[in-house]
C-alpha positions as CSV (number, residue, x, y, z in Angstrom):
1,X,52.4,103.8,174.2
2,X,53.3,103.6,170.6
3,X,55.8,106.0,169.1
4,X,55.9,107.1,165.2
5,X,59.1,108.1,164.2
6,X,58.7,110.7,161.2
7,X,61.6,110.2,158.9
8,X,62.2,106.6,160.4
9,X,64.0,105.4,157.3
10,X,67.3,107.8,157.9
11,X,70.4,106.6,160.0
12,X,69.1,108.7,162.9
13,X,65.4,107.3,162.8
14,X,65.8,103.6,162.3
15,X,68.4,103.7,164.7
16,X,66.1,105.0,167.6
17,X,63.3,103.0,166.3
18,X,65.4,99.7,166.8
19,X,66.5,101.1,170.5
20,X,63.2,102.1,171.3
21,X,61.6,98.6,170.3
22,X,64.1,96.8,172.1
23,X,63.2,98.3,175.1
24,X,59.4,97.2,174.6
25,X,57.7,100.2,172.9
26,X,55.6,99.7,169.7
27,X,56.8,101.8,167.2
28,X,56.0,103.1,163.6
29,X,58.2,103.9,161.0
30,X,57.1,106.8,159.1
31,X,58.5,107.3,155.6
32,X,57.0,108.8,152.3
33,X,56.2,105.6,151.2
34,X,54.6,102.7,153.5
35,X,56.8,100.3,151.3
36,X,59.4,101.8,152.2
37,X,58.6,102.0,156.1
38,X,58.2,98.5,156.0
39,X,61.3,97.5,153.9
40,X,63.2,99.5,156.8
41,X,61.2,97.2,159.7
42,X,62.0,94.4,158.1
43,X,65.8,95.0,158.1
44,X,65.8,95.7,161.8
45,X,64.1,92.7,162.6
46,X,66.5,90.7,160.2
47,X,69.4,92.0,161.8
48,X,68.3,91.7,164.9
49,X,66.3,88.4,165.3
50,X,66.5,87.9,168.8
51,X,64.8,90.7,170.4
52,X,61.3,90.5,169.3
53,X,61.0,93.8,167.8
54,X,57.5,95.3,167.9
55,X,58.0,97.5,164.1
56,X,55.2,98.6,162.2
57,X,56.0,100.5,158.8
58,X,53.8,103.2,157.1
59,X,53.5,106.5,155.6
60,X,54.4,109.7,157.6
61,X,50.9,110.3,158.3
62,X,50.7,107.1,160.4
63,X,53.4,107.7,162.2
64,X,52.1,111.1,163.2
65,X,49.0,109.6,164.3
66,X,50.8,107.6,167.1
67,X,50.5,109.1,170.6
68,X,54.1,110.3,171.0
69,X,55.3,111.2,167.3
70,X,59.6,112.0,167.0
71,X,60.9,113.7,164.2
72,X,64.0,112.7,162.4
73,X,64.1,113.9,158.6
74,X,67.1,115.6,157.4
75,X,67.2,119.1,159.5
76,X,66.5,121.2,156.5
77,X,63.0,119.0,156.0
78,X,62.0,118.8,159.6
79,X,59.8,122.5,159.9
80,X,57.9,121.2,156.8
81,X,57.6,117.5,157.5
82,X,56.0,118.6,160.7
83,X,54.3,121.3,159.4
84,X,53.0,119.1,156.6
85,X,51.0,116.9,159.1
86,X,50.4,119.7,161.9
87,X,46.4,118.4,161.9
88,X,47.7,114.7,163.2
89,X,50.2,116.8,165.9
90,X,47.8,119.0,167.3
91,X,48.0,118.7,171.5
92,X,50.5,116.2,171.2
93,X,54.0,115.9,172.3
94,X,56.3,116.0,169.4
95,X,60.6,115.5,169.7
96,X,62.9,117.3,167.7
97,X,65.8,114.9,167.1
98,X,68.0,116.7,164.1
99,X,70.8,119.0,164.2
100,X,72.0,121.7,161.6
101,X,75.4,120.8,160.9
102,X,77.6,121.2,157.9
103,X,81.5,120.0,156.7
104,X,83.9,122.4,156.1
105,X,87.0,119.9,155.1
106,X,88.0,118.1,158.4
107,X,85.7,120.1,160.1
108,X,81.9,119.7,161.6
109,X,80.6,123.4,162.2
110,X,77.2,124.0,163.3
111,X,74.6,126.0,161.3
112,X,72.3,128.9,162.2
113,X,68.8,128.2,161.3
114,X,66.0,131.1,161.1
115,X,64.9,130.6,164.3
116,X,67.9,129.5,165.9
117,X,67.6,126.0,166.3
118,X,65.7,122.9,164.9
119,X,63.5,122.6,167.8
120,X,62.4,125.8,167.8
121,X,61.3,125.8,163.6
122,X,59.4,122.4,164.4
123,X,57.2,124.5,167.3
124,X,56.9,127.6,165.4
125,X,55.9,125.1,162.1
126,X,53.0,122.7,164.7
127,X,52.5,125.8,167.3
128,X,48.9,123.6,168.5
129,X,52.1,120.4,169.6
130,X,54.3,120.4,172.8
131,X,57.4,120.5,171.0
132,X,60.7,119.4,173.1
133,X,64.3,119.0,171.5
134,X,65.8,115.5,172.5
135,X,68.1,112.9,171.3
136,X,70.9,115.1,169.6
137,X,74.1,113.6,170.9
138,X,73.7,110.2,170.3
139,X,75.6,108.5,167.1
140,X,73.2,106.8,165.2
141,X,75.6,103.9,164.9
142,X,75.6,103.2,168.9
143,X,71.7,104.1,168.8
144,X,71.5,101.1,166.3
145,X,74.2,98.8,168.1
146,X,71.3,96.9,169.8
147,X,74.2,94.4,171.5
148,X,75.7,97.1,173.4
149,X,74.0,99.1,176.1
150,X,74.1,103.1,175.9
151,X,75.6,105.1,178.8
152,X,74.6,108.6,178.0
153,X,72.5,111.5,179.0
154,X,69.9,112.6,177.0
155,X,69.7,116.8,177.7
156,X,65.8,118.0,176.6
157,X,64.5,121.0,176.3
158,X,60.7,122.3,176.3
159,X,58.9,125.1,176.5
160,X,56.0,122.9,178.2
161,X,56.5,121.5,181.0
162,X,54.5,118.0,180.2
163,X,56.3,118.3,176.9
164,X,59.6,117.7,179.1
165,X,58.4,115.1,181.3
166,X,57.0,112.8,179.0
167,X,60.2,112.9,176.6
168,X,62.3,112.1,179.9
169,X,59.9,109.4,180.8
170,X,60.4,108.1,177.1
171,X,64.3,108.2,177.3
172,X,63.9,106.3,180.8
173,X,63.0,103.5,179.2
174,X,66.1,102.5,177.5
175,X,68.3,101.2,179.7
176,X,72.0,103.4,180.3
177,X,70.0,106.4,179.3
178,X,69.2,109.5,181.7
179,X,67.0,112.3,180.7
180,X,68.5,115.7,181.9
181,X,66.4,119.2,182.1
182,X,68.4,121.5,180.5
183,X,65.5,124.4,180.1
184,X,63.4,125.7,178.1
185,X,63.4,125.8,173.5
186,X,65.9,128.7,174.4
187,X,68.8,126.2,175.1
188,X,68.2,124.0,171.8
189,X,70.5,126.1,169.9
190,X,73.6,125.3,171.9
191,X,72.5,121.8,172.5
192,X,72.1,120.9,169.1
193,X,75.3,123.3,167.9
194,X,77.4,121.2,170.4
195,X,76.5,118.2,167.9
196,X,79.4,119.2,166.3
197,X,81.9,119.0,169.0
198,X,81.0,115.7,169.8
199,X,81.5,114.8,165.9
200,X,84.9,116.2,166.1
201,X,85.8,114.0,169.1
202,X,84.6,111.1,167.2
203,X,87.0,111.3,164.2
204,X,89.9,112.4,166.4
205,X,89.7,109.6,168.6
206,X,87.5,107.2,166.3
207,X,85.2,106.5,169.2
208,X,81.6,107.3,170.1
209,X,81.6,109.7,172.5
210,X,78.4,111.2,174.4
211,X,77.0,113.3,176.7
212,X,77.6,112.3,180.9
213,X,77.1,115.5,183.1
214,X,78.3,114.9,186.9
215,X,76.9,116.1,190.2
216,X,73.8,115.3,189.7
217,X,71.6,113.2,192.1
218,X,68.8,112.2,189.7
C-alpha cells in the first residue's frame, strides 16, 4: 500500500509520514510544490538515518493519486485541498487528520466549523471518497519522535463502513497504536473538539498526553 499524505510538509503531516514509513509503508509527501515535498523527505531521512525510510516527495496531486490518500493541511484549507483534487479521490478512502482549534491567551478552545467538524467538510467537499476522521489526538512531536514507541488509541469515525476498517487496519500498523470505533462522521465533532483538552493537559503538565480508553477486549 502506498499512502499520500496531502499537506505532508506541516508539523502534523511529516510527522505521520516519518511514523508511517518507519513502520514499512511507502509514502508520498504531497505539498504545493514537488520541491518542496522532497526537501521535506529529505529531512526525515537525514534525521533519521537508520530506519530506511521509504519517502517519495511530490505535488498534492501525487499524493492524491496514492491508494489511501490522508489529509493534513491547516483545518481551514482541508474542504478545499480535498475538494481541489476530488477527480484523484473518487471511491477512495480518504482520512481527515486536522482539528479546528484556536488560542484564547492560556487557553486552547475548539472551533465550530459549518458542518460541524473537519471530517465532515472533507466528505461533503469529495462526496464520490469514503471519508473517515482519524489521527486527532496525537502531538505531532511524539508522531515525529521515531526513537520512542506510541502508546495511544487512535478513535475513527466513518460513515462507511470499509472507510473504518481500512483506516484501523492502517493505524494497526504502527506499533503501540490501537484503532478504536467510535461511530459514525456524527462523533468527529467531539472527537476533534476534545483536541483541545488534551492541548491543555500538555502545557499544564508539559507532557504528551493521549488517548487510552479501558475495558476493551480488542
Amino acid at each position: 500500500m502506498r499512502v499520500g499524505i496531502l499537506g505532508g510538509t506541516g508539523p502534523a503531516g511529516k510527522a505521520l509520514a516519518a511514523r508511517l514509513a518507519s513502520a514499512g509503508i511507502d509514502v508520498v509527501i504531497g505539498s504545493r510544490s514537488r520541491e518542496r515535498g522532497e526537501e521535506i523527505c529529505q529531512q526525515l531521512r537525514d534525521k533519521w538515518p537508520d530506519h530506511n525510510l521509504s519517502l517519495t516527495g511530490g505535488e498534492n496531486v501525487e499524493a492524491a493519486s496514492t491508494e489511501l490518500v490522508v489529509v493534513a493541511t491547516p483545518w481551514d484549507a482541508a474542504a478545499a485541498t480535498a475538494a481541489g483534487l476530488s477527480q484523484h479521490l473518487t471511491d477512495k478512502v480518504v482520512i481527515s487528520m486536522a482539528n479546528a482549534l484556536t488560542r484564547l491567551g492560556k487557553d486552547f478552545v475548539p472551533l465550530m466549523p459549518g458542518r460541524g467538524s473537519i471530517t465532515a467538510g472533507v466528505q461533503a467537499a469529495v462526496p464520490a471518497a469514503r471519508v473517515a476522521g482519524a489521527f486527532h489526538h496525537l502531538p505531532a512531536h511524539a508522531l515525529g519522535d521515531l526513537d520512542h514507541t506510541l502508546e495511544s488509541d487512535v478513535l475513527i469515525c466513518a460513515d462507511h463502513p470499509d472507510a473504518a476498517t481500512t483506516t484501523a487496519e492502517l493505524v494497526a500498523k504502527i506499533p503501540g497504536l490501537r484503532p478504536v470505533h467510535v461511530g459514525s462522521l456524527d462523533a468527529a465533532a467531539p472527537v476533534e473538539s476534545f483536541t483541545a483538552v488534551l492541548l491543555q493537559v500538555n502545557v499544564r503538565y508539559k507532557t504528551r498526553a493521549a488517548i487510552r480508553i479501558t475495558g476493551l477486549d480488542i
